[in-house]
N, C-alpha and C positions, 0 to 999 in steps of 0.2 A: 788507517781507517778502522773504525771501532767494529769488532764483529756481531752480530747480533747473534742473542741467546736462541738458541734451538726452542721450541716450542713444546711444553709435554705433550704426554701421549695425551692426557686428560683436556689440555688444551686445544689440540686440533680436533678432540672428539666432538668438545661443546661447540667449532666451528664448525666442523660435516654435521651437525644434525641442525645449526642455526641455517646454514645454507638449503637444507634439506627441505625446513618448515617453509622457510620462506618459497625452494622452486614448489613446493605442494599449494600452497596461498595462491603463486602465480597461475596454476594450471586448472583449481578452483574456479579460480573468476574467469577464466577464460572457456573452460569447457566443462564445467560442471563437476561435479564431485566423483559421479557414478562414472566418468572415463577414465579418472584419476588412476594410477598404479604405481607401484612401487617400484618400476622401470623407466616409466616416462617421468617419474620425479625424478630418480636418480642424473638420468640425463640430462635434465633442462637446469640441473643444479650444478653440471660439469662431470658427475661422476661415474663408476661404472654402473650399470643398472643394475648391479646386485649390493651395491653400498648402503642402498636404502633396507632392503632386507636385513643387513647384516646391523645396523642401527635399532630398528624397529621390530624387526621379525615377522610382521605383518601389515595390511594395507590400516586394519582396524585401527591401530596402535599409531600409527603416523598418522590417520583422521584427527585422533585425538589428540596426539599433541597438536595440531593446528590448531583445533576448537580450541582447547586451554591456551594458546598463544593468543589466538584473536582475541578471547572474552577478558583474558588478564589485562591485555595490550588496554583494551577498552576502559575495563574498570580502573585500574591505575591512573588514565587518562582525568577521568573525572574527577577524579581524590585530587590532581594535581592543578585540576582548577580553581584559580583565583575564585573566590566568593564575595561576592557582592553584600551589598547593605543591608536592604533589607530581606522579606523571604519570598516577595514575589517578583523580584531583580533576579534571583538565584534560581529560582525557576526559571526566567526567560533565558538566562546565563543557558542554561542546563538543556533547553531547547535551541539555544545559538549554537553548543558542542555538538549537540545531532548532527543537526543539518552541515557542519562543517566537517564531521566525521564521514557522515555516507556523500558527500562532496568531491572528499578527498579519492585519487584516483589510488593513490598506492595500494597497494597487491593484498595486504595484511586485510584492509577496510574492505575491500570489495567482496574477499573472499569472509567476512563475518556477514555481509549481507547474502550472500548465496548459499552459507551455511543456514542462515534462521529461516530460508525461503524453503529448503532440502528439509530442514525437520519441521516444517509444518506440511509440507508437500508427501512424505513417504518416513515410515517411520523405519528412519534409521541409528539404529542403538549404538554406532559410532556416532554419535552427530548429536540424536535429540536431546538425552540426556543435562549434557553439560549448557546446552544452547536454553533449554528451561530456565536452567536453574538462575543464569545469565540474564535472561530477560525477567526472572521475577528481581531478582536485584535492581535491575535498571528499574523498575515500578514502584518499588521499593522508593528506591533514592525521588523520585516525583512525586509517590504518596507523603514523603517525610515534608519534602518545602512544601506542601498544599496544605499541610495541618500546620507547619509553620504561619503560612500567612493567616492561615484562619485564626489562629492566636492573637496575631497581630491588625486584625481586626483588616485583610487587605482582602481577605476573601469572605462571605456572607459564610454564619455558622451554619446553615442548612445543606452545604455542601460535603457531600461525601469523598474523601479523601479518596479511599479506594478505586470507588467508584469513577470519578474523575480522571484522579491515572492511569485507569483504564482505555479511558474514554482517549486520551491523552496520547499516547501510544498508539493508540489504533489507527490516528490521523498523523500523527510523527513516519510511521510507516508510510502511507500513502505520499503524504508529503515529502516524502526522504527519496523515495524510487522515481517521482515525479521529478524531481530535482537531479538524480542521480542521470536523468534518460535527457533531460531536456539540453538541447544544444539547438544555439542561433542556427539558423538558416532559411534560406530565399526558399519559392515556389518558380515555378516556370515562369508566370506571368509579371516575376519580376518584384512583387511587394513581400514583405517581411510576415511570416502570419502573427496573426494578431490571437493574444491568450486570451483579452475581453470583448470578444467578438465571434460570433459565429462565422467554422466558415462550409465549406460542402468539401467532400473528397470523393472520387469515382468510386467505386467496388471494383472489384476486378469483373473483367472484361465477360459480360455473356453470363453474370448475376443475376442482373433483375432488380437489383437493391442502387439506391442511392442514399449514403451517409451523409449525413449534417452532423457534424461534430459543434455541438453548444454548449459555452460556458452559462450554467446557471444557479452561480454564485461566487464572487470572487471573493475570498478571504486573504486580509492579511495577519497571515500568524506572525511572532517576532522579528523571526528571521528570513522571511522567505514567502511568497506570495502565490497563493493555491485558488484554483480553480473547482469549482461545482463540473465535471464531466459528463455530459450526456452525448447520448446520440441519439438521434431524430434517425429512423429506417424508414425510406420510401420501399413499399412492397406492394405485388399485384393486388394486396389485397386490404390494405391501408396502410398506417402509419404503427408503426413501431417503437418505443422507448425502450432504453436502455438507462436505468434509474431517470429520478426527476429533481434533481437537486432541488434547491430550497421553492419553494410556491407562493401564490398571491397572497395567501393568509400570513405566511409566514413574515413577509412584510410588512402587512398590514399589523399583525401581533407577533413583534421579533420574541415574547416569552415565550409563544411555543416552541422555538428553537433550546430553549431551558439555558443554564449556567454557562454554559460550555461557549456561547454566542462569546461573552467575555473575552475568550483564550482563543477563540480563530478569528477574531473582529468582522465579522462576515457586513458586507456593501449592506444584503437583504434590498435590494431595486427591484421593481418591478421589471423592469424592462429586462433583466437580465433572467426572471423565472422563463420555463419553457414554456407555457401558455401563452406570452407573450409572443417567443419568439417564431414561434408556430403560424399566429396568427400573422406576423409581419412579412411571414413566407408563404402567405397566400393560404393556409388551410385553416381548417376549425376546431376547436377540441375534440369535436363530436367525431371527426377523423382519424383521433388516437385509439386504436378497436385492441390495442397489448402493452402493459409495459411489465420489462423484465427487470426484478430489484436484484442487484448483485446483493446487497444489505441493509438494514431497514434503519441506520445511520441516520442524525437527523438532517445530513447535509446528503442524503440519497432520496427521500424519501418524502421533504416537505411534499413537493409538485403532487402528489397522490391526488388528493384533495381535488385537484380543477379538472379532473378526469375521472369522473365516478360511475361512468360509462364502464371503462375502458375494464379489462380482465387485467387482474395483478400476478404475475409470473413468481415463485420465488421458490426455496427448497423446504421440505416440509420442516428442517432443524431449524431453520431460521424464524418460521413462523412460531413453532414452539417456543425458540427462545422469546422472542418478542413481543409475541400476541398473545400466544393461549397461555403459556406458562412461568411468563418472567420472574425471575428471581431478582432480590431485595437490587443487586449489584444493575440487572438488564434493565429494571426499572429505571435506575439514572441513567444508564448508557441509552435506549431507545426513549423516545418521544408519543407518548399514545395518543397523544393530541389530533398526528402527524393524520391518524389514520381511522380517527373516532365516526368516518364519514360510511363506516362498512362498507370498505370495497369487496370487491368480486374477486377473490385467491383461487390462485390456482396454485396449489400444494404440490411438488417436484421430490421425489427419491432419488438419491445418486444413484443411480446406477445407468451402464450402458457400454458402448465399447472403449477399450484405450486408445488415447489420440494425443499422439504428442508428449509422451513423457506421463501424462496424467490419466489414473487408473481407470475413471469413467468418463465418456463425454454421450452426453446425452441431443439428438440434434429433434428442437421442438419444432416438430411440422406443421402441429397445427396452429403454430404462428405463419410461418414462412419456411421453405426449405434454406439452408445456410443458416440457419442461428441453431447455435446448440451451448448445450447447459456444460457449464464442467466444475463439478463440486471439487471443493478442496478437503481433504479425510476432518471430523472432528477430532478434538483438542481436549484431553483430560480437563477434568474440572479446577486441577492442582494450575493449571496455567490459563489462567481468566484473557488473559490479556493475546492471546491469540483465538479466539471466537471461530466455531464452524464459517464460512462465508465462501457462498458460491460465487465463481466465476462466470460471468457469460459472456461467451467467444471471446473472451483475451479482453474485455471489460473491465473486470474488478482492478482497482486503483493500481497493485502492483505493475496492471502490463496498461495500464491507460496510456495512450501516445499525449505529450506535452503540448503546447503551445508559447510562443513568446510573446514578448510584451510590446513591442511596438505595435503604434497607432496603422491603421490600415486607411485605404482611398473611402468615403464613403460610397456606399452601395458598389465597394469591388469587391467579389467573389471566387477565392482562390482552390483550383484544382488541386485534387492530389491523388498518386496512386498509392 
């Protein structure tokens, strides 16, 4: 029997620290970054807990090789893709990689999504840096096929490249974490929940609140089929919104939704705007006395419109961005159509106590007690493509609970806690 060659020093080195990245990736996606140590890698990696020191020297410096592992892992990825025909093929190519990347469960991909969530969440100078620089690339490579096809006469010339994959990204996101979360399963009562269909969920016990989780807008982007999120709040003291996905105008004139309608192929049904669905649950618009915008997205924000009653909740950067002071870029990303009807703002500061990992959580009472605001920190102007955008209560798109696709019994209405 043939002996096998001993392994150099140099050799075994680059396997302890490939093992290293990898238990670090693992322990990422499982328990966040901020638990992470250069003890608990060592062990989950098989080895003594001082290997990882004796490799890296610090927690900092094993962050970083991981971020440089994920983003390389990524960007290589996409060089390696087959390229299509033409240049609006290679764009939808380039959105079928997304969604099959944040899909994908293995340890490397999860832990690059819990990295870009960590440095827009807290700025951390192991982390945010390289994580920028990476997502301006990835906007980069989407900004290139948009001017492509605009060339090729597949996009209208009046569209902003930039701008676009901006816009682009911001819903690849949302639609990436939605997809990432979403897994089949039953309710108690036995039926499959249904993604095009409203349905009710309890609050927890001794609330006061009663949730309506309503689709009010299905889109099918390329690869992967997204939902308009809202929630309908039964409270003592009316009805509550939690964004208003697209609205009756927006059907009636899908160009207020502008370019971008295109690239998420959105139904635009009436029956699926919330004004509708409100009324078919027994109440009136005139019911709806709050709604709160997580962000003023044109698929957040159509619904405004059919409630001009109602007070508009949102953070005062958002408004800035969108209403008072848009620049050339926000101009294509928001819709002023959306909101030409001068609703009633209520302007919101971060600030308040820490809750949950996030530095302020504001709880607005004079909606309802239990609803509270939780801004996420602003985003250098160097990185467009991650935008200020508040949270409200576990709301905004990353932490949106899913829904599946199968048909439901009609008029059944399924519980949930």
């Amino acid at each position: 029997m043939a002996e096998s060659t001993p392994r150099t020093q140099e050799q075994r080195r680059i396997e302890a620290e490939r093992r290293l990245v990898r238990a670090a990736a693992e322990l990422v996606g499982e328990i966040g970054p901020t638990r992470v140590t250069l003890a608990n890698v060592g062990e989950r990696a098989g080895y003594s807990r001082g290997l990882a020191t004796h490799h890296f020297g610090s927690r900092g410096a094993l962050m970083q090789r991981l971020v440089e592992t994920v983003t390389s892992q990524f960007r290589d990825t996409i060089v390696e893709e087959r390229q299509s025909d033409t240049p609006i093929d290679q764009l939808r190519q380039l959105i079928d990689f997304y969604f099959r990347v944040v899909s994908d469960l293995q340890p490397v991909n999860r832990a690059r999504l819990v990295l870009w969530a960590d440095a827009v969440a807290g700025p951390s100078e192991d982390v945010r840096p390289q994580m920028i620089s990476a997502d301006r690339e990835f906007r980069e490579e989407i900004e290139k096929r948009i001017q492509l096809a605009v060339s090729a006469g597949d996009v209208t010339a009046s569209v902003d490249p930039h701008g676009l994959a901006t816009v682009i990204i911001a819903m690849l996101r949302g639609g990436g974490a939605a997809t990432r979360a979403r897994r089949p399963s039953r309710s108690r009562c036995g039926a499959k929940r249904n993604r095009a269909a409203a349905f009710r969920s309890s609050a927890d016990e001794g609330s006061g609140m009663k949730v309506h989780h309503l689709n009010c807008g299905t889109m099918h982007m390329p690869t992967a089929p997204m939902v308009c999120h809202v929630l309908l709040v039964e409270t003592d003291s009316g009805l509550v919104l939690v964004d208003s996905g697209f609205g009756t105008l927006d059907c009636t004139d899908p160009a207020r939704v502008g370019p971008t309608r295109h690239m998420v192929r959105a139904i635009l049904s009436h029956e699926e705007t919330v004004a509708h669905q409100i009324e078919r649950l027994g109440f009136t618009r005139n019911d709806v006395r709050h709604i709160i915008i997580t962000h003023l997205d044109m698929d957040h924000a159509g619904g405004l419109s059919d409630f001009p009653g109602a007070q508009v909740h949102l953070t005062a950067a958002e408004a800035l961005a969108a209403i008072w002071a848009p620049s050339r870029r926000e101009k294509i990303r928001y819709r002023s159509v959306q909101w030409a009807h001068e609703p009633n703002l209520v302007e919101h500061d971060p600030h308040g106590e820490k809750w949950r990992g996030f530095a302020a959580a504001k709880e607005l009472t004079e909606i309802s007690p239990g609803i509270a605001l939780v801004s996420l920190p602003a985003t250098p102007a160097a990185t467009p493509a991650w935008p200020s955008m508040p949270a409200i209560a576990g709301c905004c798109t990353p932490a949106m609970r899913s829904i599946t696709t199968a048909p439901s019994t009609a008029g059944h209405r399924c519980h949930e806690r």
